[in-house]
C-alpha positions as CSV (number, residue, x, y, z in Angstrom):
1,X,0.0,0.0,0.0
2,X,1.1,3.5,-0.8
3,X,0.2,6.7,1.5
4,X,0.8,9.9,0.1
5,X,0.7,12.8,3.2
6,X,0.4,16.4,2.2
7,X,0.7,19.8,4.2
8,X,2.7,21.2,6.5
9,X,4.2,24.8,7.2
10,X,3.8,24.8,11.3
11,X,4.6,21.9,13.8
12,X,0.9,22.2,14.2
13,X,0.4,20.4,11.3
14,X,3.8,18.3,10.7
15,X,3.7,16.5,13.9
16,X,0.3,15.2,13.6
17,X,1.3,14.3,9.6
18,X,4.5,12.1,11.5
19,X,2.3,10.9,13.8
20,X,-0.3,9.4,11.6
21,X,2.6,7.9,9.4
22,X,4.1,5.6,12.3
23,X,1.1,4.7,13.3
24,X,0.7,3.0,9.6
25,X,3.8,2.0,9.9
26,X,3.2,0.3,13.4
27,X,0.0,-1.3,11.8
28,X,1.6,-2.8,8.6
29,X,5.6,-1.7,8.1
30,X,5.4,-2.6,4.1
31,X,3.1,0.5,3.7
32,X,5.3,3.3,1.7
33,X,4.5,6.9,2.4
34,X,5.8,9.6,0.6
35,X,5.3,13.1,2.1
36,X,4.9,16.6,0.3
37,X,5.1,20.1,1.7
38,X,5.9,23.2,0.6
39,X,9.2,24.4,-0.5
40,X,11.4,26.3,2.0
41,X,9.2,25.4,4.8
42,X,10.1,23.6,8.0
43,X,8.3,19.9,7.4
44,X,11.6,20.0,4.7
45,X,13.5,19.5,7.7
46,X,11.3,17.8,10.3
47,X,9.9,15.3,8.2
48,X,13.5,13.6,6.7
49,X,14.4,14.2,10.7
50,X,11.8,11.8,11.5
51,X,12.9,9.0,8.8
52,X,10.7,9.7,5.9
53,X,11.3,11.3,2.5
54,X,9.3,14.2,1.4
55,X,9.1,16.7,-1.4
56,X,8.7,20.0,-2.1
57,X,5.6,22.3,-4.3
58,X,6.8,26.3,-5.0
59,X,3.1,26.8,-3.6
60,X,2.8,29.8,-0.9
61,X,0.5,31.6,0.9
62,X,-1.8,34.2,-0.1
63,X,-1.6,37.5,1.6
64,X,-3.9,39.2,3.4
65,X,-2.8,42.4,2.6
66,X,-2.3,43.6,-0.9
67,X,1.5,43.0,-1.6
68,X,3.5,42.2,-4.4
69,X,4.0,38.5,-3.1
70,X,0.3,38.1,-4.0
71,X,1.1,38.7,-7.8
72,X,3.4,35.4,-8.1
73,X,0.4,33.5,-6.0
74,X,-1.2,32.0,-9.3
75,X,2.0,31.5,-11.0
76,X,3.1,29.0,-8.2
77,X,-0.2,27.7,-7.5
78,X,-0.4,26.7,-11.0
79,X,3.3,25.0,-11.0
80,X,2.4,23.1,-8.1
81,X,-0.6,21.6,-9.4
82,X,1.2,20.4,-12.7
83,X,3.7,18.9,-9.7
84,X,1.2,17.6,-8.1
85,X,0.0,15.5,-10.8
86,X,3.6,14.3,-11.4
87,X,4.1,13.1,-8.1
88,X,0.8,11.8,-8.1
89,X,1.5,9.8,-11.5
90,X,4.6,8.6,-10.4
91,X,4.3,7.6,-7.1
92,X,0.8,5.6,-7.7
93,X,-0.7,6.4,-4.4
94,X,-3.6,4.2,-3.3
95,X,-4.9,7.1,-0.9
96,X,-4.0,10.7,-0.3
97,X,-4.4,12.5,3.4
98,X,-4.7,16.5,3.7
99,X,-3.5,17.3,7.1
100,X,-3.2,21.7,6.3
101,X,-1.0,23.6,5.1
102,X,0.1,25.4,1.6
103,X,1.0,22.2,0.1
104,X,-2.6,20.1,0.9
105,X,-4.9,21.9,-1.8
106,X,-2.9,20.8,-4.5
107,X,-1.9,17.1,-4.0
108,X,-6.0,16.4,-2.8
109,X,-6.9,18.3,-5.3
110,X,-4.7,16.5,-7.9
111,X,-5.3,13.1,-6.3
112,X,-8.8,13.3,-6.7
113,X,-9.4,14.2,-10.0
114,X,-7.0,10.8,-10.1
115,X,-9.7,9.0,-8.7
116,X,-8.2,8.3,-5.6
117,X,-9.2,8.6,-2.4
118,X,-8.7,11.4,0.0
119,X,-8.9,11.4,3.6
120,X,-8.7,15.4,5.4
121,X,-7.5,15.4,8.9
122,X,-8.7,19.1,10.5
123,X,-6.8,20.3,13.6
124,X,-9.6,23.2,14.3
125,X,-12.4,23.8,16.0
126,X,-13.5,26.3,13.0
127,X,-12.5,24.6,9.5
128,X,-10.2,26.5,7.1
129,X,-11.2,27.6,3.4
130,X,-9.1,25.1,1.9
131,X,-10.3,22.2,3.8
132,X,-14.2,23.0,3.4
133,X,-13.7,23.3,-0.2
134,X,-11.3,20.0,-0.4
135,X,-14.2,18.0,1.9
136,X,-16.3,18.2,-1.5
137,X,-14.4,15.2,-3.0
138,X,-12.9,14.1,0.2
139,X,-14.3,10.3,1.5
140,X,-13.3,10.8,4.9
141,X,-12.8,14.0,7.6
142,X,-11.2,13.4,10.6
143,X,-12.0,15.9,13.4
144,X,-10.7,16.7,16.7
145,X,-14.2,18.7,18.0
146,X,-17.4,17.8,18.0
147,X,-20.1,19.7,16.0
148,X,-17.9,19.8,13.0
149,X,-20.9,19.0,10.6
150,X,-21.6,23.0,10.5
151,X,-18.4,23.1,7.7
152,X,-18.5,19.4,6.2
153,X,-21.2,16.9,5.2
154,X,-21.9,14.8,8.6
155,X,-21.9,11.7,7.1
156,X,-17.7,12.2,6.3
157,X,-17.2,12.7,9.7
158,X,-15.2,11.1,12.4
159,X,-13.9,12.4,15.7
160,X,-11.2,11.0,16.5
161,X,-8.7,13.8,18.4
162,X,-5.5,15.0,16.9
163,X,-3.1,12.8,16.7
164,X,0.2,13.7,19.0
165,X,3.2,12.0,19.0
166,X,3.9,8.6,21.6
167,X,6.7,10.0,23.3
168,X,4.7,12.7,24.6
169,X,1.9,10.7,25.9
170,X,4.5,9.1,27.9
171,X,5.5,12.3,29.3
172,X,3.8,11.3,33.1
173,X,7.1,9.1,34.0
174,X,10.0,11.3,33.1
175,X,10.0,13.9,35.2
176,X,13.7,12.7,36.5
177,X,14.7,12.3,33.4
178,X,13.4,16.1,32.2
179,X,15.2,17.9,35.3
180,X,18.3,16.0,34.2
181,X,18.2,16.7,30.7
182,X,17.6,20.4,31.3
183,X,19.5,20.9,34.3
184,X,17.0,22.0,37.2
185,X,16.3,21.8,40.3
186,X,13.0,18.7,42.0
187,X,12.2,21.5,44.4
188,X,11.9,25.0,42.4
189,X,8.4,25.5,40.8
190,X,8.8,24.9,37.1
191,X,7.2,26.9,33.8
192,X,7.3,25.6,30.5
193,X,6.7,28.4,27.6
194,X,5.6,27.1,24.3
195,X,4.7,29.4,21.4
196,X,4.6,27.0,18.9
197,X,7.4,25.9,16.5
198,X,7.9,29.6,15.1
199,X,7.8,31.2,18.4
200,X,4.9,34.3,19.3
201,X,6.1,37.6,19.6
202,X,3.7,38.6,22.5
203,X,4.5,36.0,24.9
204,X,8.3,36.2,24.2
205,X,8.1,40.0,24.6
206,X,5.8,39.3,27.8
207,X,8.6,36.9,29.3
208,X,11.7,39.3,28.5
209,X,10.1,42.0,29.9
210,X,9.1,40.4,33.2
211,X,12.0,37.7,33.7
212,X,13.3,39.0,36.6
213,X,9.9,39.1,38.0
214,X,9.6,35.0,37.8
215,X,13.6,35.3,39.1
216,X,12.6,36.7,42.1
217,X,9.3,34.7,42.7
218,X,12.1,31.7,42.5
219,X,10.9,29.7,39.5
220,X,12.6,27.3,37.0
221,X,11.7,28.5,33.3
222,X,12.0,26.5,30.0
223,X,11.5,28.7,27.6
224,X,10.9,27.5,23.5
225,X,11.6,31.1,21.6
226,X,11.3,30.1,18.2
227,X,14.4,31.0,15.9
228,X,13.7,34.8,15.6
229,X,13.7,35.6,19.3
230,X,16.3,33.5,20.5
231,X,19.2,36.0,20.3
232,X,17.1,38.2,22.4
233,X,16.1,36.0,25.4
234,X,19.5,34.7,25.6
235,X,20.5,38.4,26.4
236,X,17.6,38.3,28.8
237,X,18.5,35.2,30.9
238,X,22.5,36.3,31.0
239,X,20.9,39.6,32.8
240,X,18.5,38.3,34.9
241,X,21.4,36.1,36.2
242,X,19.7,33.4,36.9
243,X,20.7,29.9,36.4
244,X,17.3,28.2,36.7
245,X,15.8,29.6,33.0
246,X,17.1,27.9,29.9
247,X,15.9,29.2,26.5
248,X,16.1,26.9,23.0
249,X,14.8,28.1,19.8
250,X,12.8,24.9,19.0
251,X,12.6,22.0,21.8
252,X,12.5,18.5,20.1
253,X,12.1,16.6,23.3
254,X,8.9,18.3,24.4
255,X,8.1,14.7,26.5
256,X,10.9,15.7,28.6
257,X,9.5,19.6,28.5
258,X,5.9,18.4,29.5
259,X,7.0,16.1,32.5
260,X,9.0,19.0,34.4
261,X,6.3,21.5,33.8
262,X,4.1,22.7,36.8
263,X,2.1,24.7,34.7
264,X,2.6,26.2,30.9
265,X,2.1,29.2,28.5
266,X,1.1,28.6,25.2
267,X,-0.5,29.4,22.0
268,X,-3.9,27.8,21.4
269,X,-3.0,26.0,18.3
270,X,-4.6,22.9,17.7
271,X,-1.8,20.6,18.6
272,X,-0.9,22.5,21.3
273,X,-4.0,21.7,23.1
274,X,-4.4,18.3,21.9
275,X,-0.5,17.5,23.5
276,X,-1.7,19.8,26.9
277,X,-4.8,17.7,27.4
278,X,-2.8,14.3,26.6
279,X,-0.3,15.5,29.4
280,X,-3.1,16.6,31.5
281,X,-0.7,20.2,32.3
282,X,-2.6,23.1,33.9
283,X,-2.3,26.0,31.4
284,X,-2.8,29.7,30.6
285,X,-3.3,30.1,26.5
286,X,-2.9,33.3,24.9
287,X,-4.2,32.8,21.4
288,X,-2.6,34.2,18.2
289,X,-5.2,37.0,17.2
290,X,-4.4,37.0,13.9
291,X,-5.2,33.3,13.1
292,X,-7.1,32.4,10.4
293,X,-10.7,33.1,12.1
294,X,-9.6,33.8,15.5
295,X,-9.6,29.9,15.0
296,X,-7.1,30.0,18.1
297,X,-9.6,31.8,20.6
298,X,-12.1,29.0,19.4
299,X,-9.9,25.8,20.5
300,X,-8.7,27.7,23.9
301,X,-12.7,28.7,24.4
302,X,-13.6,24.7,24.3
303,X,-11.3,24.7,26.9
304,X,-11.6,27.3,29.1
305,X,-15.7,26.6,29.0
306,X,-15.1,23.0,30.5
307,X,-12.7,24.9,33.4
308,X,-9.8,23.0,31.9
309,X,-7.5,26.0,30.8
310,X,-7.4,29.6,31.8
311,X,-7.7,32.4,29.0
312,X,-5.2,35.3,28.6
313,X,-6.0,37.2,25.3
314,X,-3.0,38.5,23.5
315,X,-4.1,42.3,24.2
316,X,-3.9,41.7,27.5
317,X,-0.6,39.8,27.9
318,X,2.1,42.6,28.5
319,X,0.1,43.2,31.9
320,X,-1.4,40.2,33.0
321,X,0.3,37.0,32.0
322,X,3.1,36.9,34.7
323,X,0.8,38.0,37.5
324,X,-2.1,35.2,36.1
325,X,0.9,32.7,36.2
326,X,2.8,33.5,39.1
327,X,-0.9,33.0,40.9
328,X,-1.7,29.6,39.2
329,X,2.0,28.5,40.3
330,X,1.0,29.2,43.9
331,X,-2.3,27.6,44.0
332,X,-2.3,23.8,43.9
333,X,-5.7,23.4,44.2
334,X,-6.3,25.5,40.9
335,X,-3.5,23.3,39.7
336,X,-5.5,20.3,40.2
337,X,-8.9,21.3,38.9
338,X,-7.1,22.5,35.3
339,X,-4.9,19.0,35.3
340,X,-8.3,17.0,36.0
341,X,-10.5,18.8,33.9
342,X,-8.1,18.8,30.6
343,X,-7.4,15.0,30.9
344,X,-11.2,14.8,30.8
345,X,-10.6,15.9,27.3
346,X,-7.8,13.9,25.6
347,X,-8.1,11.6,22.9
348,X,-5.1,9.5,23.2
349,X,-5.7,6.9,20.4
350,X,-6.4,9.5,17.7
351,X,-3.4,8.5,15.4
352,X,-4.6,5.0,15.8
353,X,-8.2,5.7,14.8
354,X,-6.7,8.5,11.4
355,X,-4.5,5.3,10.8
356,X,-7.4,3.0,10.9
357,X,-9.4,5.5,8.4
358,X,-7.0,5.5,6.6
359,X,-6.4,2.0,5.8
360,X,-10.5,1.2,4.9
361,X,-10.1,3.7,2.2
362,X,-8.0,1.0,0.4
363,X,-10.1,-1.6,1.1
C-alpha cells in the first residue's frame, strides 16, 4: 500500500502528519508513504528528521494584505498543481491525506481528479477555506471537535482527536529524566513556555520584559523562543542572572518539557492543546489573534468553558500573563482542577483511529 501525506508549514500540522505515518507503519511496516510540503518550509526539515522522505511544491500563501507577493500567487499555485499531478503519476498512491498547510490543496486536489481517495484530517475547532472546499471530494474528515458538521457533510465525519506524537503521551514518567536533561532543580516551581514551532512575539516580549519578576518569585523556566527571538532572550536570561531559565529556539524533546512542567504558557493551536490535554498540564493560552478566524480563541474557548484552561487574550498579555501565572504557580488546588479537567478531554488513540481510516479507504 502506498500513503501519500500532504501539508505542512507549522509543527501544528507536521507533527500530527508524522504521527499518523508511524502509526501506519506500526500497523503494517510494508506501507510506503511519501510526504509533500511546501518548498522552503520547515516539514523540509522535520519530516527527513523523522525518517521519511518528502518533497517540495513552490506553492505559498496568499496574503492578506495587498502585496506584491500576491502577484506570483497564481503563477506557483499553477506549477504546483502540474507537480502535483507528477508526483501523483509517479508515485501511484492508493490514498491521499490532507493534514493543512500550503501544500494540501494541491496534491487532494490532484489526487482526486486521479480518482483516488482522499482522507482530510482538520486540527480546528472552525475549518479552514481550503479544507471546506477539499471535503467536497474528500471520502473521509477526521475531526478533533465535536459539531464539526456546520463546515462538512456529517456523514464524512469522524472524531477522533488530533493525533500527537507517543513520546509525549508518555511524558507522566519522566520527570527525572526532564530535570536532568535540562539541568534544574526537584524543588523550584517549574514553567514551560511554548509558542509554537515559530515562536509568538507577544508571549516572548511578555517573558523578557518580566524575567526578573519570575527570578525573584524563584521559578525554574524553560522557555521554547522560536528561531527569531532567540538572540534576544538569551540576552535576557545572562541579565536576569539566573541559572534556573534555559531558553532553545525549537525544543525537540517536548516529553521531557511536558513532564518538568508545573504549569505552561502557550499558543492555542490545535496541537498545542491536543498534547496539553494528553499530558493533562494546567495551562494559561494566549491565542494568536491573527489566526485564520480567530480559530485560536475557538480551540482555547472549548477549553476554558469546561474549566480545563485559563484564557489570557493577547491584548492583554504585556500586563497580566506573569501575574495570572505566578498566581496559578501558587495555588495547587487550581492546579488540580485544570490537570483533571483537561485530561477529561484527551483523545489519546487518535493517530490509531486516522490510521485506521486510513487503511479502509483501500479496502
Amino acid at each position: 500500500m502506498r500513503v501519500i501525506i500532504s501539508g505542512g508549514g507549522t509543527g501544528g500540522h507536521i507533527y500530527p502528519a508524522i504521527a499518523i505515518a508511524n502509526e501506519l507503519k506500526t500497523i503494517d511496516s510494508s506501507i510506503e508513504i511519501l510526504f509533500v510540503g511546501a518548498e522552503g518550509k520547515m516539514e523540509m526539515e522535520k519530516v527527513p528528521r523523522a525518517g521519511y522522505r518528502i518533497v517540495g511544491l513552490p506553492v505559498v500563501g496568499i496574503k492578506r494584505q495587498l502585496t506584491l507577493e500576491n502577484l506570483a500567487f497564481p503563477m506557483k499555485l499553477g506549477r504546483s498543481l502540474l507537480r502535483a499531478r507528477q508526483i501523483i503519476r509517479e508515485f501511484r498512491p492508493d490514498v491521499a491525506v490532507g493534514v493543512g498547510g500550503y501544500a494540501s490543496g494541491p496534491v487532494l486536489l490532484a489526487a482526486s481528479l486521479a480518482g483516488i481517495p482522499t482522507l482530510i484530517q482538520e486540527q480546528n475547532s472552525y475549518a479552514g477555506l481550503t479544507n471546506k472546499v477539499l471535503s467536497r471530494w474528500a471520502r473521509k474528515i477526521c475531526v478533533a471537535y465535536p459539531e464539526m458538521d456546520k463546515f462538512f457533510a456529517a456523514e464524512k465525519i469522524k472524531l477522533t482527536g488530533n493525533p500527537v506524537r507517543t513520546d509525549i503521551g508518555a511524558a507522566a514518567g519522566k520527570r527525572a529524566e526532564g530535570l536532568a536533561f535540562f539541568g534544574l532543580q526537584p524543588d523550584r516551581k517549574t514553567l514551560l513556555i511554548i509558542g509554537g514551532s515559530q515562536g509568538a512575539r507577544t508571549i516572548n516580549e511578555t517573558m523578557e520584559k518580566d524575567l526578573s519578576r519570575l527570578v525573584e518569585a524563584g521559578c525554574q523556566v524553560v522557555w521554547q523562543t522560536g528561531p527569531s527571538f532567540i538572540e534576544r532572550a538569551r540576552a535576557a536570561v545572562a541579565q536576569s542572572g539566573s541559572p534556573h531559565i534555559k531558553a532553545f529556539d525549537f525544543i525537540y524533546e517536548m516529553d521531557k518539557a511536558y513532564a518538568v512542567a508545573d504549569a505552561v504558557v502557550s499558543r492555542a493551536g490545535a496541537l498545542s492543546v491536543s498534547e496539553l490535554c494528553l499530558v493533562a498540564k494546567p495551562a494559561i493560552l494566549v491565542p494568536f489573534p491573527a489566526a485564520t478566524d480567530d480559530h485560536q480563541t475557538k480551540n482555547a474557548m472549548s477549553l476554558v468553558s469546561r474549566q480545563a484552561a485559563l484564557l489570557v487574550t493577547d491584548r492583554e498579555a504585556r500586563e497580566k500573563l506573569v501575574t495570572e501565572t505566578l498566581t496559578l504557580l501558587n495555588d495547587p488546588t487550581q492546579q488540580q482542577t485544570l490537570s483533571r479537567n483537561i485530561r477529561e478531554l484527551a483523545r489519546p488513540k487518535a493517530a490509531r483511529e486516522i490510521a485506521e481510516e486510513i487503511l479502509k479507504l483501500n479496502d
